[in-house]
PyMOL CGO cylinders between C-alpha atoms (Angstrom):
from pymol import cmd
from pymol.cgo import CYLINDER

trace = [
    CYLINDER, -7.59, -15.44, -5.29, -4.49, -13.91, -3.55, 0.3, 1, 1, 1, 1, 1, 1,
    CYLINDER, -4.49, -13.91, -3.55, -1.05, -15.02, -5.20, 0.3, 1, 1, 1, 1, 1, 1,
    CYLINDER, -1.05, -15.02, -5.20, 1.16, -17.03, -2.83, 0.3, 1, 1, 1, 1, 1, 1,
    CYLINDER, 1.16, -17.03, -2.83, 2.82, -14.72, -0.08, 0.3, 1, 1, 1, 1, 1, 1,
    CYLINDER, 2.82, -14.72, -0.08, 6.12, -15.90, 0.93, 0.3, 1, 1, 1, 1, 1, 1,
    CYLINDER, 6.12, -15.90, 0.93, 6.15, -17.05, 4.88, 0.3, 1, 1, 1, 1, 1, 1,
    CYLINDER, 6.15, -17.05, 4.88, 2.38, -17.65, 4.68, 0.3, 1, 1, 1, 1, 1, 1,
    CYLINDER, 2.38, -17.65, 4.68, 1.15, -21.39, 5.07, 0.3, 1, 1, 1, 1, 1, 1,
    CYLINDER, 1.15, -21.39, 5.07, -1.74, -22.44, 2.85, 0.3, 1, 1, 1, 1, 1, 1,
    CYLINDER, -1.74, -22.44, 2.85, -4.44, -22.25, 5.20, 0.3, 1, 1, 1, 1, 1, 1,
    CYLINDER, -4.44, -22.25, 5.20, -3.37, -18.25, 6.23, 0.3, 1, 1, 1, 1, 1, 1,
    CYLINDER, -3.37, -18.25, 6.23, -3.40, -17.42, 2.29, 0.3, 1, 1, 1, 1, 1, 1,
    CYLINDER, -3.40, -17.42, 2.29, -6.64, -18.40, 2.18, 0.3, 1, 1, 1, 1, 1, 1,
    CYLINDER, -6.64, -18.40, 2.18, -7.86, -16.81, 5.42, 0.3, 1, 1, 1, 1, 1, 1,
    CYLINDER, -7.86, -16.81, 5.42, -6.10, -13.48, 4.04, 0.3, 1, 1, 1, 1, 1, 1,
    CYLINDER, -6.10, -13.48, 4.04, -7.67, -13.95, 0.72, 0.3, 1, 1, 1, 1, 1, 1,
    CYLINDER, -7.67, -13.95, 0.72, -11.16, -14.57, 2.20, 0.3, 1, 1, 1, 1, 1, 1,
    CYLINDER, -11.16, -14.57, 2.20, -10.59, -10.93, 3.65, 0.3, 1, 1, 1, 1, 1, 1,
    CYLINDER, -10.59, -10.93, 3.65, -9.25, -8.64, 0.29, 0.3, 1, 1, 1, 1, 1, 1,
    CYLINDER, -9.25, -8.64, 0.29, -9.64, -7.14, -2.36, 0.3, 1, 1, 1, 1, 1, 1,
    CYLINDER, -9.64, -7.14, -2.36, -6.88, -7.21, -5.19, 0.3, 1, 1, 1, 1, 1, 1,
    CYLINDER, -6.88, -7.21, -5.19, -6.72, -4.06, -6.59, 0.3, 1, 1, 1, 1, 1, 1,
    CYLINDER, -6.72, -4.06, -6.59, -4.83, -3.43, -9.80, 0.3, 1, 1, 1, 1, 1, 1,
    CYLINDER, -4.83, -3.43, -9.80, -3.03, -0.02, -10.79, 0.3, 1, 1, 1, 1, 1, 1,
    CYLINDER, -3.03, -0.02, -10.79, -1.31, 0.94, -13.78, 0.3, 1, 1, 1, 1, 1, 1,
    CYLINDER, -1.31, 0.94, -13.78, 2.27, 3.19, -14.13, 0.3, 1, 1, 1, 1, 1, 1,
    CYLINDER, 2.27, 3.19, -14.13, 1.48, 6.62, -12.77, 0.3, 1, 1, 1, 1, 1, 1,
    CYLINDER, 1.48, 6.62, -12.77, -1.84, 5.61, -11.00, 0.3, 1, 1, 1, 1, 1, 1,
    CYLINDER, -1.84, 5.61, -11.00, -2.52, 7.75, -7.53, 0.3, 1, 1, 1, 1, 1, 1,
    CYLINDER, -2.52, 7.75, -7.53, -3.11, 5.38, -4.79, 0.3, 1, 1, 1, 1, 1, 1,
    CYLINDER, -3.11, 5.38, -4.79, -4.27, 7.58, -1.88, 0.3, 1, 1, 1, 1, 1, 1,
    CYLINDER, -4.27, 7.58, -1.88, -2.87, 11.55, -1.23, 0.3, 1, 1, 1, 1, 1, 1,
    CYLINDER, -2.87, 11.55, -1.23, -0.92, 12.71, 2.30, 0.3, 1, 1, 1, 1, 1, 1,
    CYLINDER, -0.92, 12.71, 2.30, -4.16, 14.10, 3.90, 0.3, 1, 1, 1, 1, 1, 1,
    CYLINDER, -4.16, 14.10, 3.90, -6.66, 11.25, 2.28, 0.3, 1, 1, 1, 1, 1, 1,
    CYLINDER, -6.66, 11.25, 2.28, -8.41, 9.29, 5.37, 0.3, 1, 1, 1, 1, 1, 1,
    CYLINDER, -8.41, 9.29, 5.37, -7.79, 5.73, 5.80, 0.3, 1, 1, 1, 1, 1, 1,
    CYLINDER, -7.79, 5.73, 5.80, -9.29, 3.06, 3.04, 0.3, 1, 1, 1, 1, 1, 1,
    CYLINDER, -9.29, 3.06, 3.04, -7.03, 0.36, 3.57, 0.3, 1, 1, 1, 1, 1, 1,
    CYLINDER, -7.03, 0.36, 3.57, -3.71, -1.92, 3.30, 0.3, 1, 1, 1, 1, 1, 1,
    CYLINDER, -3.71, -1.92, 3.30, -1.84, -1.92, 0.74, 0.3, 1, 1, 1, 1, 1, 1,
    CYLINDER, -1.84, -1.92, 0.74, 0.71, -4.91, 0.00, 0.3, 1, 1, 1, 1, 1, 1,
    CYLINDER, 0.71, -4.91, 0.00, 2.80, -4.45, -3.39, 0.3, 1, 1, 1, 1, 1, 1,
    CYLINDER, 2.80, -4.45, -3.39, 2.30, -7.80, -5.47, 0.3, 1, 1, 1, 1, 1, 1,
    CYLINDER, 2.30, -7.80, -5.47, 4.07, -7.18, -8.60, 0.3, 1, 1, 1, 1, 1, 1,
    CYLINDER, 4.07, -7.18, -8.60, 5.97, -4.30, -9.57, 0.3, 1, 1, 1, 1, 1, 1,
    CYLINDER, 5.97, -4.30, -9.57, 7.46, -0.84, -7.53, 0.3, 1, 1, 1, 1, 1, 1,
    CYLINDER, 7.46, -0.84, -7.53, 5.04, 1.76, -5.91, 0.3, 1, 1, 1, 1, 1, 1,
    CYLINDER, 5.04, 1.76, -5.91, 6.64, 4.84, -5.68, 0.3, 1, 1, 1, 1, 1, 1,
    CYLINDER, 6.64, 4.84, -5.68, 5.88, 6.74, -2.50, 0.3, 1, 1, 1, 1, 1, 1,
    CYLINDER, 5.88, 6.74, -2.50, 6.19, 10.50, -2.85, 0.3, 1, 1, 1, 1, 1, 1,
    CYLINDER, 6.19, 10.50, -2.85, 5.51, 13.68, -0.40, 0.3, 1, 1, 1, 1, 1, 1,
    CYLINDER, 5.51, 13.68, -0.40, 4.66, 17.44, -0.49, 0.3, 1, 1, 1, 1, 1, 1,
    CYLINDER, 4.66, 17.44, -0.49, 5.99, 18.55, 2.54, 0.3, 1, 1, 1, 1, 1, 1,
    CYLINDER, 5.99, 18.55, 2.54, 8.42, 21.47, 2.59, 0.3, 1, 1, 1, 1, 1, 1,
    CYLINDER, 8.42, 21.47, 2.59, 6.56, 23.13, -0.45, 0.3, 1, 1, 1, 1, 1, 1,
    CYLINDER, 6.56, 23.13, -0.45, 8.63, 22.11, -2.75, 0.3, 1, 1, 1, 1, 1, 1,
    CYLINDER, 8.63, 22.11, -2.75, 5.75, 19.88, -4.80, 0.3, 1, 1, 1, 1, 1, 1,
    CYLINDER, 5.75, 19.88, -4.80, 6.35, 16.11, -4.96, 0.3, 1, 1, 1, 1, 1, 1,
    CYLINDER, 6.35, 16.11, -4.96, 9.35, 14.15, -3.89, 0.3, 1, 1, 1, 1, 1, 1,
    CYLINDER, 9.35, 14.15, -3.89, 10.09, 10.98, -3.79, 0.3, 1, 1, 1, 1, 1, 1,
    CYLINDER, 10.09, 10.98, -3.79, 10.85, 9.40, -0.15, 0.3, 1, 1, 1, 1, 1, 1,
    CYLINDER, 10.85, 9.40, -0.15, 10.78, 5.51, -0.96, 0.3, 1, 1, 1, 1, 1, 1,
    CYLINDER, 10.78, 5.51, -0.96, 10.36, 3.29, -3.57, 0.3, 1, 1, 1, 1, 1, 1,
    CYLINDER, 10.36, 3.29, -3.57, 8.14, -0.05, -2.40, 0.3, 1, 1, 1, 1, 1, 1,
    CYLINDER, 8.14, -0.05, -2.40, 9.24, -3.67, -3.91, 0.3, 1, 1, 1, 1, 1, 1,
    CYLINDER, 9.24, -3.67, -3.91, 6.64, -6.62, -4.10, 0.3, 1, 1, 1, 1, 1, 1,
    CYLINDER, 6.64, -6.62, -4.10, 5.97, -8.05, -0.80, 0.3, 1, 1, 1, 1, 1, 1,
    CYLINDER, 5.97, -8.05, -0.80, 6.25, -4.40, 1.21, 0.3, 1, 1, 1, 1, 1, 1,
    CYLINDER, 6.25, -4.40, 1.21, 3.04, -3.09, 2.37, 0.3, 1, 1, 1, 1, 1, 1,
    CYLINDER, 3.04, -3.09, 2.37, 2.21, 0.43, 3.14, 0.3, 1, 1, 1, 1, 1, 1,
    CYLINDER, 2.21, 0.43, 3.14, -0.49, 2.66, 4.25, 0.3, 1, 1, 1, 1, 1, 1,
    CYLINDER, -0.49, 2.66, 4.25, -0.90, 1.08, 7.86, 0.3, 1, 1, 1, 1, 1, 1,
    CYLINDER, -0.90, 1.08, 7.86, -0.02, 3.72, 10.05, 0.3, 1, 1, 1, 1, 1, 1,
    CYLINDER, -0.02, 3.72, 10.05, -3.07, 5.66, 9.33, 0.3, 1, 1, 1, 1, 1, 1,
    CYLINDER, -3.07, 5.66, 9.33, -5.34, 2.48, 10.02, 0.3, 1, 1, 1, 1, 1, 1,
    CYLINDER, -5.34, 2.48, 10.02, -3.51, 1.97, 13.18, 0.3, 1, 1, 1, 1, 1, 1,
    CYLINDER, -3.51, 1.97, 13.18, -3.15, 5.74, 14.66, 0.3, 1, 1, 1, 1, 1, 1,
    CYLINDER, -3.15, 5.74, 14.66, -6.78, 6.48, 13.06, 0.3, 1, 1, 1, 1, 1, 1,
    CYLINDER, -6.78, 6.48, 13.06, -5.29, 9.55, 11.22, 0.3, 1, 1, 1, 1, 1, 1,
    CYLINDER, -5.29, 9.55, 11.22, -5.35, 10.72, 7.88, 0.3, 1, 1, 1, 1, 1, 1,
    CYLINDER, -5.35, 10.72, 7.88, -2.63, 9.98, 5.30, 0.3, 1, 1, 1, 1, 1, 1,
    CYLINDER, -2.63, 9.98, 5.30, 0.99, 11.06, 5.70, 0.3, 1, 1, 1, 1, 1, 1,
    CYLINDER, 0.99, 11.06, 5.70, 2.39, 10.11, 2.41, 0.3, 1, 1, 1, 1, 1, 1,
]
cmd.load_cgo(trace, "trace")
């Protein structure tokens, strides 16, 4: 099951759990690339995600570093688009 969410009542964690899949990653894993289509939500449980970008040419940046509780990956899902970072 989901680990408790902070601002989420008992009945909503297990609603939201009833509808997820944990996924674990390890240091360095690749979540999704900027042009990847749309696989899901992402919500950062337990450690930092960094989120880096190619744009400019100038290879990988970093543009944001993602805490536990901060989610990412939404706007595609919403704007049915392909990845932007």
């Amino acid at each position: 099951c989901c680990p408790p969410i902070k601002g989420l009542s008992a009945a909503s964690l297990d609603s939201l759990c009833a509808s997820v899949e944990v996924k674990e990653f390890r240091n360095g894993d690749l979540v999704f690339e900027e042009g990847d289509d749309p696989d899901g939500f992402y919500i950062v449980l337990i450690g930092l995600a960094h989120v880096l970008s190619d744009s400019g040419g100038l290879g990988l940046q970093p543009v944001n570093n993602l805490s536990p509780g901060q989610g990412f990956g939404e706007l595609a899902l919403l704007h049915k688009s392909h990845r932007s970072a």
